[in-house]
N, C-alpha and C positions, 0 to 999 in steps of 0.2 A: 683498741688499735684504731688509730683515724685512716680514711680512708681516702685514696688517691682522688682528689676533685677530677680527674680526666677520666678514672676510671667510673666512680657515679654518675658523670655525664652519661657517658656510654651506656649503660645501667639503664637510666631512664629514657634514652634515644630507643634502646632497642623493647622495653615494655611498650611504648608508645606503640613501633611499627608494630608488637604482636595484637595490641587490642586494635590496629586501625585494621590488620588484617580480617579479627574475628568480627568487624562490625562490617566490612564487607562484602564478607559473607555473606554472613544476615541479611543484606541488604538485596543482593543479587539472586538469592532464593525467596526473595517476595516474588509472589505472584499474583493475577490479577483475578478476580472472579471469573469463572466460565461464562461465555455470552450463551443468553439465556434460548438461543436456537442450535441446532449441531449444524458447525459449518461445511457444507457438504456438496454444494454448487445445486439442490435441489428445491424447487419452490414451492414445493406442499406447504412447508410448516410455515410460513410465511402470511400469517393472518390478516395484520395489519400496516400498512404500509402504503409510501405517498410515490407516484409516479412523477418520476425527473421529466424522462421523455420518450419516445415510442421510436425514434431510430436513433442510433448513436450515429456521428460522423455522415459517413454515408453508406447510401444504400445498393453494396455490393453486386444485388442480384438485378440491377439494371445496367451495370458497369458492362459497356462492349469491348472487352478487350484478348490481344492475341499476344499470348496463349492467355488460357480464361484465369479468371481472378483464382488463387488456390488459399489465400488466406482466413479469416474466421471475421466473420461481418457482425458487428457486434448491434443488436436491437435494443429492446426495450429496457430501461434503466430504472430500478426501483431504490428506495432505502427505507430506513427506519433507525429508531433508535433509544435505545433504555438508558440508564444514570452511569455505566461506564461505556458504552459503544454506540461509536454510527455502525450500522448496519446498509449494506451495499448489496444490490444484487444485478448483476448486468448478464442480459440474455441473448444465446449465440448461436452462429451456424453458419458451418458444423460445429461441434460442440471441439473443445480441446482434445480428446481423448480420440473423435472420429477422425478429424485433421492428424493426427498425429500417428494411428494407424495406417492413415494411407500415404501419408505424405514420409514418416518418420524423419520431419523436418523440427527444430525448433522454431518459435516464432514471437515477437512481441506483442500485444494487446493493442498499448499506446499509452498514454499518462493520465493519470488525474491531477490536479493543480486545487489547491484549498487558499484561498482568498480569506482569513478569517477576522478582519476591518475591514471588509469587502472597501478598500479604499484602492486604485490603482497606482496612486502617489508615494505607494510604500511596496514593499515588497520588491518581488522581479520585475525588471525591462523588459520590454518586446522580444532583446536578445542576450545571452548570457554573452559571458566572458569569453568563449570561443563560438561566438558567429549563429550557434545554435537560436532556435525560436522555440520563447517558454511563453508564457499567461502570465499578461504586466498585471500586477499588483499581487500575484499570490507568492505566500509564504513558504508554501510546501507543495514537495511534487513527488507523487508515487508513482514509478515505474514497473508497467507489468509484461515484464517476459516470462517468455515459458522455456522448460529445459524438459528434461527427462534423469529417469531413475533406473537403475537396471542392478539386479543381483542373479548371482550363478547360480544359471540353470531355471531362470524368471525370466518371463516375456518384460521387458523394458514399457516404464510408465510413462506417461505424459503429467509434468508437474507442473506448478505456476507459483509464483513466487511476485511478491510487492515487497519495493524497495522504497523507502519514505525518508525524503532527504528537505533539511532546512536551505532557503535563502543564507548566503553569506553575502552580507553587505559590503564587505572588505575585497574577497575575491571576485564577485558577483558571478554567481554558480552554486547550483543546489548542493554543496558536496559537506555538509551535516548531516551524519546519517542520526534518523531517529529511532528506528524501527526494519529491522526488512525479518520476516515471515514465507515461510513456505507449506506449498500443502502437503509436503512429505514430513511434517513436525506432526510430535506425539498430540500436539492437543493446538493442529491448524486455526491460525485467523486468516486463512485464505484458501479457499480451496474451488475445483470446478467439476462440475458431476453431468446430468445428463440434461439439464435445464440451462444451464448457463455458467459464470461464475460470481463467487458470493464471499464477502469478505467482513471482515469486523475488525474497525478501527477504533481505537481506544478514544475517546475523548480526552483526555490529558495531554496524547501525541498531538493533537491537532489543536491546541490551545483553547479550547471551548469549553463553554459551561451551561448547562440549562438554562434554557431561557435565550442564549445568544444564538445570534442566527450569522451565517456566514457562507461564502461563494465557492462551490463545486463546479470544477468543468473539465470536460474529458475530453481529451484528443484523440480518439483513434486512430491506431499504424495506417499509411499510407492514404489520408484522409486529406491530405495538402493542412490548408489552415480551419477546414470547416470543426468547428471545436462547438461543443454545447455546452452550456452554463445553466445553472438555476442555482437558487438560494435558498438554501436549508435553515430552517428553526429547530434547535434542539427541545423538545417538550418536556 
């Protein structure tokens, strides 16, 4: 019996959508090695590692203002990094968790901006698409607010979360998201503990490869333009 040519179409339209489904899958349950520290916002385990800078932004606890500054001043700025992660550690105070009990406010961090042709001729403009002001020449910009967590009949947490969005050249606006992570995920790349907070960025998301080096600079909330930069070698 020959078979209806519309109907074999269909036939092999719909094997296709099932194997593109099942290789999907596949695809989406890859996962990445464990970075080889627990991310936990604590600096004990934290061996070896290169100092960025000793204040971020600025330095809150000179700040004369009325009513006093109640936000989280962020200090000293370390990283590191193994064949799949930058390793970040930024040191705070009050720590998220202190701020968060007394304030039971949420609140933002500030951004980090990754330049990685550390070229300023490519990338972001001094100002996005709406008016806003980013770090000319970087690629990527990760956003760190915090939020909270709460379940019945649980004291409610203080969480932090990084949101990691591409340049679009088209729109000109970070709004490619690549990545965003929280520290209430079963197995966090970000999280903040009693030392500070401490993150791990995949090198793949950040387009870098051993051996390349490229441009990290951090804005912290309510810092005007005072932004810190250095230049990372991946070893």
């Amino acid at each position: 019996m020959k078979r209806d040519p519309w109907l074999q179409f269909l036939i092999i339209v719909l094997l296709g959508l099932t194997f593109a489904g099942r290789f999907g899958a596949l695809a989406t349950g890859v996962t990445n090695p464990p970075p080889k520290c627990k991310i936990d916002g604590v600096f004990e385990d934290w061996s070896a590692y290169q100092v960025a800078w000793s204040e971020t932004g600025f330095d809150w606890s000179k700040a004369k203002m009325t009513p006093a500054f109640d936000g989280i001043d962020l200090k000293e700025f370390y990283y590191d990094n193994d064949e799949t992660y930058l390793y970040l550690f930024i040191k705070c105070k009050p720590t998220l968790q202190e701020r968060y009990d007394e304030t039971h406010r949420t609140a933002m961090l500030g951004y980090l901006y990754i330049d990685s042709d550390m070229n300023t001729n490519t990338g972001a403009a001094d100002r996005d698409a709406d008016g806003a002001w980013t770090v000319s020449g970087a690629e990527i910009q990760i956003y760190l607010p915090t939020g909270f967590s709460s379940a019945e009949g649980k004291k409610s947490d203080c969480l932090l979360i990084y949101d990691m969005k591409r340049w679009d050249v088209s729109s000109k606006l970070f709004d490619q998201r690549i990545r965003k992570a929280e520290s209430s995920d079963s197995d966090p790349l970000v999280a903040h503990g009693k030392d500070g907070v401490e993150m791990a960025l995949l090198l793949s998301d950040l387009g870098v490869q051993k051996g390349g080096k490229f441009s990290l600079a951090c804005w912290e909330s309510r810092a005007l333009r005072n932004i810190n930069k250095t230049s990372i070698q991946i070893k």
